[in-house]
DRENDREN-61965 format. One record per residue (C-alpha): x, y, z; residue in three letters; residue number from 1. Coordinates in nm, 3 decimals, decimal comma, always signed. Example, Ala and Ser with C-alpha at 12.3 -4.5 7.8 and 13.67 -1.06 7.14 Angstrom:
X; Y; Z; r; k
+1,230; -0,450; +0,780; ALA; 1;
+1,367; -0,106; +0,714; SER; 2;
% end
This chain:
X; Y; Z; r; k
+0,000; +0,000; +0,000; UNK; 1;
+0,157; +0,337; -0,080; UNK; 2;
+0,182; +0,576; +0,163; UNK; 3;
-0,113; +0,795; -0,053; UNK; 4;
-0,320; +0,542; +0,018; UNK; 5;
-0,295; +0,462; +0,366; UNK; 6;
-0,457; +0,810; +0,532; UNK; 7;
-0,727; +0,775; +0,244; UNK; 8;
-0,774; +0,404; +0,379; UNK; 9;
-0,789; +0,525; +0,747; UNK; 10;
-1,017; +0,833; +0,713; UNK; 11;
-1,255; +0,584; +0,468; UNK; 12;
-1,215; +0,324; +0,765; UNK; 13;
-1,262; +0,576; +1,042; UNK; 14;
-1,537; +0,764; +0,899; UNK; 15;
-1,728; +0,418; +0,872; UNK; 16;
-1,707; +0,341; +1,250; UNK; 17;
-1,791; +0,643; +1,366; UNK; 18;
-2,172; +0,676; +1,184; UNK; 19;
-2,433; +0,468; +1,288; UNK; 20;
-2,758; +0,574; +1,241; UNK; 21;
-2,869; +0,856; +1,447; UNK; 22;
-3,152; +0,795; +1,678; UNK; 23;
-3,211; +1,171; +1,841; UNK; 24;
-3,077; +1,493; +1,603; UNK; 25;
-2,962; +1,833; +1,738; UNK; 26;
-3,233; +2,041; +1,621; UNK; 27;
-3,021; +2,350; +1,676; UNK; 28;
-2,777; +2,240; +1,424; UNK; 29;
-2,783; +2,302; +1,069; UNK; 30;
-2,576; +2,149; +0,739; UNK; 31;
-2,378; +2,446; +0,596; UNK; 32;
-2,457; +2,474; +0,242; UNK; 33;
-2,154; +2,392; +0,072; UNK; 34;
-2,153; +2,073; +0,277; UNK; 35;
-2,479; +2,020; +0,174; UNK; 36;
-2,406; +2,071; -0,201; UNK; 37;
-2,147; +1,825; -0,206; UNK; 38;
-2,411; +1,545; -0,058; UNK; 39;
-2,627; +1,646; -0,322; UNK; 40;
-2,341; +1,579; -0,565; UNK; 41;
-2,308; +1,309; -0,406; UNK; 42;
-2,613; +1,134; -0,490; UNK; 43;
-2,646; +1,306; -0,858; UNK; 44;
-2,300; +1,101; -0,893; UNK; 45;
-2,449; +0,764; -0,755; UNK; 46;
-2,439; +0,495; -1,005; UNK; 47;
-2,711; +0,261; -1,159; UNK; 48;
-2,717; -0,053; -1,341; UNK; 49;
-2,707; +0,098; -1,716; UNK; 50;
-2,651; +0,415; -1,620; UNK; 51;
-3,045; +0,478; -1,633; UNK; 52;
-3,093; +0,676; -1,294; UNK; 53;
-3,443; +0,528; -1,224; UNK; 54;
-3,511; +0,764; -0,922; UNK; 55;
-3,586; +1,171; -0,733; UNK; 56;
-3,440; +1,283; -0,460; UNK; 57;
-3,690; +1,525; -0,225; UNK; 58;
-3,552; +1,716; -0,006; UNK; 59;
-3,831; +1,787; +0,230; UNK; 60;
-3,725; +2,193; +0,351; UNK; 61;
-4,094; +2,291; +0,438; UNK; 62;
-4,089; +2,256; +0,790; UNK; 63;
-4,465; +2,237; +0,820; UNK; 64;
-4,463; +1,983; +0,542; UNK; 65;
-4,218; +1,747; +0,769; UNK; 66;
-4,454; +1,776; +1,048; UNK; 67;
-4,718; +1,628; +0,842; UNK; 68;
-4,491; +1,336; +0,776; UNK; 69;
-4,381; +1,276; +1,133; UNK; 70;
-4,729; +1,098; +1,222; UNK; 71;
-4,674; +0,833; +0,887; UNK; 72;
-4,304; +0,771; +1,001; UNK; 73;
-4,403; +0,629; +1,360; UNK; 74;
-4,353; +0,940; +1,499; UNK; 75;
-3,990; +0,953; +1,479; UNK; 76;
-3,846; +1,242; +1,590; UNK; 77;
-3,544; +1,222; +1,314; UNK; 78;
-3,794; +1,355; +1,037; UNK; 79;
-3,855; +1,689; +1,180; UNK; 80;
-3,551; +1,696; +1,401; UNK; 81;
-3,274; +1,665; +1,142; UNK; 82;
-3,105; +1,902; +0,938; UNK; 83;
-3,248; +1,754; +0,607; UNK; 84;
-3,436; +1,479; +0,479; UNK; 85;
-3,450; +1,324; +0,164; UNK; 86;
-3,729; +1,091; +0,056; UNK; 87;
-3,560; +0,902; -0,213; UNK; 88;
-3,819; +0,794; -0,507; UNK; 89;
-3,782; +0,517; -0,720; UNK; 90;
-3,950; +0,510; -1,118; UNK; 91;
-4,276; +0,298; -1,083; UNK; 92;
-4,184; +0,162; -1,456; UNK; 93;
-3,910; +0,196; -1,695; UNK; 94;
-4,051; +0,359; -2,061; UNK; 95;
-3,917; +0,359; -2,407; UNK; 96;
-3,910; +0,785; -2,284; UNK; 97;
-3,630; +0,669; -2,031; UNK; 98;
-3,443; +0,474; -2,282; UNK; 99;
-3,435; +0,795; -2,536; UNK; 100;
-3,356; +1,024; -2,292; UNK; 101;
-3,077; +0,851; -2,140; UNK; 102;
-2,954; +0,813; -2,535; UNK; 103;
-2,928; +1,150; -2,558; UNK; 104;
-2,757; +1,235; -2,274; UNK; 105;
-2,488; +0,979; -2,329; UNK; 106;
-2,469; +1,098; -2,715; UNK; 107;
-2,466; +1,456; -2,543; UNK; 108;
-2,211; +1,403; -2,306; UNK; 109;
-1,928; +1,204; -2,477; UNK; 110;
-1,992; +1,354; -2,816; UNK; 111;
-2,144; +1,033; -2,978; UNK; 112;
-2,367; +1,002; -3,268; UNK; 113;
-2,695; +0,879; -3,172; UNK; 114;
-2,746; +0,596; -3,424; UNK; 115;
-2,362; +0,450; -3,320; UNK; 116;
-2,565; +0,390; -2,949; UNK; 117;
-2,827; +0,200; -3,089; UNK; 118;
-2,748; -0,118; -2,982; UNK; 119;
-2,727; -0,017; -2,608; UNK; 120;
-3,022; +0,077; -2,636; UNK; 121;
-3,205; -0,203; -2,801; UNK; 122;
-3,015; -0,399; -2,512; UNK; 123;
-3,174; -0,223; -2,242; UNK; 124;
-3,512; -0,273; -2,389; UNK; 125;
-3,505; -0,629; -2,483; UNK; 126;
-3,423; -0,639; -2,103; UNK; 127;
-3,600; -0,398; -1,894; UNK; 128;
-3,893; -0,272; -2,131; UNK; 129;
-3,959; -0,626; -2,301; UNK; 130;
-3,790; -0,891; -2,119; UNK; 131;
-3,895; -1,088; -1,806; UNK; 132;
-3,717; -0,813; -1,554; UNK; 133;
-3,993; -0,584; -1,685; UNK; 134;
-4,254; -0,794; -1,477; UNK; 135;
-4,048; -0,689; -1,127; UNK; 136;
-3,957; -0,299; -1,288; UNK; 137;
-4,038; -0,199; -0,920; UNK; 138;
-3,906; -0,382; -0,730; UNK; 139;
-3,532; -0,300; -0,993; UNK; 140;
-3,600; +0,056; -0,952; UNK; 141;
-3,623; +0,039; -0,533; UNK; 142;
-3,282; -0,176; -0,517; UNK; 143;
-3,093; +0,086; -0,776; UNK; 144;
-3,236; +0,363; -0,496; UNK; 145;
-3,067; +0,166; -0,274; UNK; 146;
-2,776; +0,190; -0,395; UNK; 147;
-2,776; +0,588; -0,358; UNK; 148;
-2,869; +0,571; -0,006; UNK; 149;
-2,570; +0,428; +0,076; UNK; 150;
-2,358; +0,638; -0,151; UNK; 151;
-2,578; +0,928; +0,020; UNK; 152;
-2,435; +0,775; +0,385; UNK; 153;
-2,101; +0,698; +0,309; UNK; 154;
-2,054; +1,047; +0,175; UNK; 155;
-2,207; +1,216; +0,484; UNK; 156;
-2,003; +1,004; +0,727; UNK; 157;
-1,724; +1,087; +0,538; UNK; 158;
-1,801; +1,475; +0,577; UNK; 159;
-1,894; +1,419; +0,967; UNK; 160;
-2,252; +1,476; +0,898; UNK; 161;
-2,476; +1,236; +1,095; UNK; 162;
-2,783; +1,003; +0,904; UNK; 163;
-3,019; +0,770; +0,952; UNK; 164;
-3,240; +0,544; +0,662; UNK; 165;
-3,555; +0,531; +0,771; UNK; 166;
-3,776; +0,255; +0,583; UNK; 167;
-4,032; +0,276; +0,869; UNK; 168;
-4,306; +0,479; +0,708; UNK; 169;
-4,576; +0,462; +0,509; UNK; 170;
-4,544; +0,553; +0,145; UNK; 171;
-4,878; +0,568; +0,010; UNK; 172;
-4,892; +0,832; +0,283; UNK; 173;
-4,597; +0,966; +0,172; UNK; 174;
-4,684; +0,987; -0,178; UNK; 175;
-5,027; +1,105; -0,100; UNK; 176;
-4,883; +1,415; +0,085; UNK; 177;
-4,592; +1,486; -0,147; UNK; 178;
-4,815; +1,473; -0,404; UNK; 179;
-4,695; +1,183; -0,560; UNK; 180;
-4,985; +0,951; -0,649; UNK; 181;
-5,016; +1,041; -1,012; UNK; 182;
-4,621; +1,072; -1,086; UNK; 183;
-4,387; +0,840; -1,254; UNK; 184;
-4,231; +0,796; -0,909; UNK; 185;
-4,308; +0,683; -0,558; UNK; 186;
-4,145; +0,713; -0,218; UNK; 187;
-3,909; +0,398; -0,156; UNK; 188;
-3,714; +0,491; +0,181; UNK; 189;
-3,584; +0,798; +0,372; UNK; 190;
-3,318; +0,946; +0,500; UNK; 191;
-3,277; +1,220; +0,781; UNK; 192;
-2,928; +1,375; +0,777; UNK; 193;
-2,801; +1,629; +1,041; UNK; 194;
-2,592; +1,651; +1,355; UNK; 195;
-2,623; +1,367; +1,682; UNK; 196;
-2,766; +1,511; +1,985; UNK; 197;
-2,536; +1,513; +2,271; UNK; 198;
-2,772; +1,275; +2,499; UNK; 199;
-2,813; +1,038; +2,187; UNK; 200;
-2,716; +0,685; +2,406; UNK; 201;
-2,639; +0,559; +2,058; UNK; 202;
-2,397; +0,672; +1,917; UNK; 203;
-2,185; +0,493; +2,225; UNK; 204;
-2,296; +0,192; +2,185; UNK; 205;
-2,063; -0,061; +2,017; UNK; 206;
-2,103; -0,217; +1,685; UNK; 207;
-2,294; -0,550; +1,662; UNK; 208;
-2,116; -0,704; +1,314; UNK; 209;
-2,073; -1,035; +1,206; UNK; 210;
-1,709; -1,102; +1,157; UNK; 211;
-1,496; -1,114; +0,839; UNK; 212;
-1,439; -1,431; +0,794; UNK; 213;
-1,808; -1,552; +0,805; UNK; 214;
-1,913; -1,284; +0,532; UNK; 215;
-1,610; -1,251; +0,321; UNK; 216;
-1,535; -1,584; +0,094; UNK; 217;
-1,268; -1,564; -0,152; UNK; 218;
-1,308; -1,846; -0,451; UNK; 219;
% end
């Protein structure tokens, strides 16, 4: 390992043991916005299986409007408490739309003629628009939103801002009061983001993992 790599390893390694996710937020505490824009960045960077980005992030500022989503997230006190939230939306279907669009950014963004990325996208379709994975579309789209949640967390650790995922909630109530019911998208899970309280018994409490060497096989 060079000796570039090794603080980049401990900070990565550090920043992982220290979050955990945040039970009681110091409402008196607020992301600066810099740090903030960097998160965002963060998840705008996330990647997804063909590079299709099947999901919104909302990020739920209205005070009032995170008070009416306290009672349909068993009352946690993380949603209203927290610096931010972000309800992160997955697409309810994958559309031929999605396929051109995603075309044309690619052909946009590395300076490619359109018809030379035709066969990507025929291969997308014959596998998310026509083949079999069409018939679970949903269920794709909430494990690629997945995968930006934790980019989302390892980021913020990594800045020394506190989260927590928050998957207990109710999203037709969610989607009902973000106004979501009639959109492409639906609420999948949440995340609150912020600082720890001081009297947050948590964050003390040791890690409960499963060693190494009964998760990690090499073949």
């Amino acid at each position: 390992m060079s000796t570039a790599t090794q603080p980049a390893t401990a900070s990565l390694l550090a920043a992982l043991h220290w979050r955990y996710a945040t039970k009681l937020f110091d409402s008196s505490r607020s992301i600066a916005a810099d740090t903030w824009s960097a998160l965002e960045d963060a998840l705008v960077l996330t990647p997804s299986s063909y590079g299709l980005q099947p999901w919104k992030f909302l990020v739920i500022d209205d005070p009032a409007l995170r008070a009416e989503l306290r009672p349909f997230s068993w009352n946690q006190s993380q949603i209203t408490d927290a610096s931010h939230l972000v309800v992160f939306l997955a697409r309810r279907s994958i559309t031929d739309s999605d396929l051109d669009r995603l075309i044309q950014a690619t052909s946009e963004a590395r300076g490619l003629p359109l018809e030379q990325l035709g066969f990507y996208r025929d291969l997308i379709q014959k596998d998310l628009v026509d083949g079999p994975r069409s018939a679970f579309i949903d269920q794709w789209s909430t494990n690629q939103v997945y995968i930006a949640l934790g980019n989302f967390m390892t980021a913020a650790a990594l800045l020394d801002v506190d989260t927590c995922p928050i998957e207990g909630f109710s999203p037709p109530d969610y989607d009902r009061l973000l106004g979501l019911e009639a959109s492409p998208y639906r609420s999948a899970v949440v995340c609150a983001a912020g600082y720890r309280a001081a009297d947050d018994k948590h964050a003390s409490l040791a890690k409960v993992r499963f060693p190494a060497s009964e998760l990690i096989e090499h073949l």
